[in-house]
C-alpha positions in Angstrom: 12.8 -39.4 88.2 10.9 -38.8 91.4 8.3 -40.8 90.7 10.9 -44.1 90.4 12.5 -42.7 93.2 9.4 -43.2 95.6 8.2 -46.4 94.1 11.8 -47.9 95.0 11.8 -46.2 98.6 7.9 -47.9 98.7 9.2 -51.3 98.0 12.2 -51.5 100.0 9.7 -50.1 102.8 7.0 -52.7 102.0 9.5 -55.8 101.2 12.4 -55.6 103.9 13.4 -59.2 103.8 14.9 -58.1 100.3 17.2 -55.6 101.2 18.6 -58.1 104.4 21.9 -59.5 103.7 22.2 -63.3 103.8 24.0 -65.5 105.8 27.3 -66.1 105.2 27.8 -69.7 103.4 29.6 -72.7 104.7 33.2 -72.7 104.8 34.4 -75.3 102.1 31.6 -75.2 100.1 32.1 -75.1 96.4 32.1 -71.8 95.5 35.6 -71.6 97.2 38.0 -73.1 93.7 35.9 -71.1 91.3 37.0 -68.1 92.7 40.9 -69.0 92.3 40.2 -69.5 88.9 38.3 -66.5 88.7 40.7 -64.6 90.2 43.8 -66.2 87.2 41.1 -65.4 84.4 40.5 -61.7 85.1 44.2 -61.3 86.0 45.3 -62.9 83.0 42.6 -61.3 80.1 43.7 -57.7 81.9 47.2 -58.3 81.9 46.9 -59.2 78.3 45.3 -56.7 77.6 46.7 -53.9 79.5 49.7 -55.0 77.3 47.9 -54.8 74.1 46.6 -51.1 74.9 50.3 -49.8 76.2 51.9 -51.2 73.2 49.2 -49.0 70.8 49.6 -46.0 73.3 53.1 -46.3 72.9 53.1 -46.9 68.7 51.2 -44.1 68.2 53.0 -41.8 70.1 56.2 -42.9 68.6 54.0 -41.9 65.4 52.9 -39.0 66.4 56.7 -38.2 68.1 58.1 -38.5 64.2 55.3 -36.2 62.5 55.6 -33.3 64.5 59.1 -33.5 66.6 58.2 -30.2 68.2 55.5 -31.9 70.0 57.8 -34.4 71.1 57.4 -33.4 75.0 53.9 -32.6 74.9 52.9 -35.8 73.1 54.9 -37.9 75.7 53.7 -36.3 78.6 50.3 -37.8 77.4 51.8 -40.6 76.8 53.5 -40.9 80.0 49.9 -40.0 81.4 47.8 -42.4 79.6 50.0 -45.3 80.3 49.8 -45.0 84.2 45.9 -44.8 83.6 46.3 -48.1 81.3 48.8 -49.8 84.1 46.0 -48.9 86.7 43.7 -51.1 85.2 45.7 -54.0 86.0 46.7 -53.1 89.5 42.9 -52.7 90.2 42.6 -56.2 88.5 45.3 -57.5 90.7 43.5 -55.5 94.3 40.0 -57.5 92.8 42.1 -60.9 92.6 43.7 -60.6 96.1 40.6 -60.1 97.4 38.6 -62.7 95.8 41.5 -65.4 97.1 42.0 -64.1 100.2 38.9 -63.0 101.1 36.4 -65.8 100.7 38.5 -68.3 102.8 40.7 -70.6 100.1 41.3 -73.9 102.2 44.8 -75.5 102.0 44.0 -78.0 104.4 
């Protein structure tokens, strides 16, 4: 571990042009529609499938609900729980979308 530690502190000592950020590209350039449609496809797969998770959480809850009924409000709070960590998912998704449109300049005009 401290070997790979020192040989990476070695080479972004020796090689500093590597850890320099680059210049920022021309406005308009063609990167600029890809991320649009970057930003619909990861909205749209973690929509989908945000949906497709909460809809199992949810089923086997129900499940579980019917098995044991005096677990009932134990079993939902999890529930409850697990489908705010599933809904963050897409929110994140959305924050990452925003960002990509925004961000990198779309041109209207």
């Amino acid at each position: 571990m401290r070997r790979s530690s020192m040989l990476g502190a070695l080479f972004v000592l020796a090689f500093p042009g590597v850890a320099l950020a680059a210049d920022a590209p021309a406005a308009g350039g063609w990167l600029a529609p890809f991320t649009v449609i970057a930003a619909a496809i990861g909205m749209a797969i973690a929509a989908g499938l945000c949906g497709l998770g909460q809809g199992r959480a949810v089923a086997a809850a129900v499940e579980a609900m019917a098995r044991q009924p005096g677990a009932a409000a134990r079993i939902q709070l999890a529930m409850i729980i697990g489908l705010a960590l599933i809904e963050s998912l897409a929110i994140y998704t959305l924050v990452i979308a925003l960002i990509l449109l925004f961000v990198k300049g779309i041109n209207f005009a």
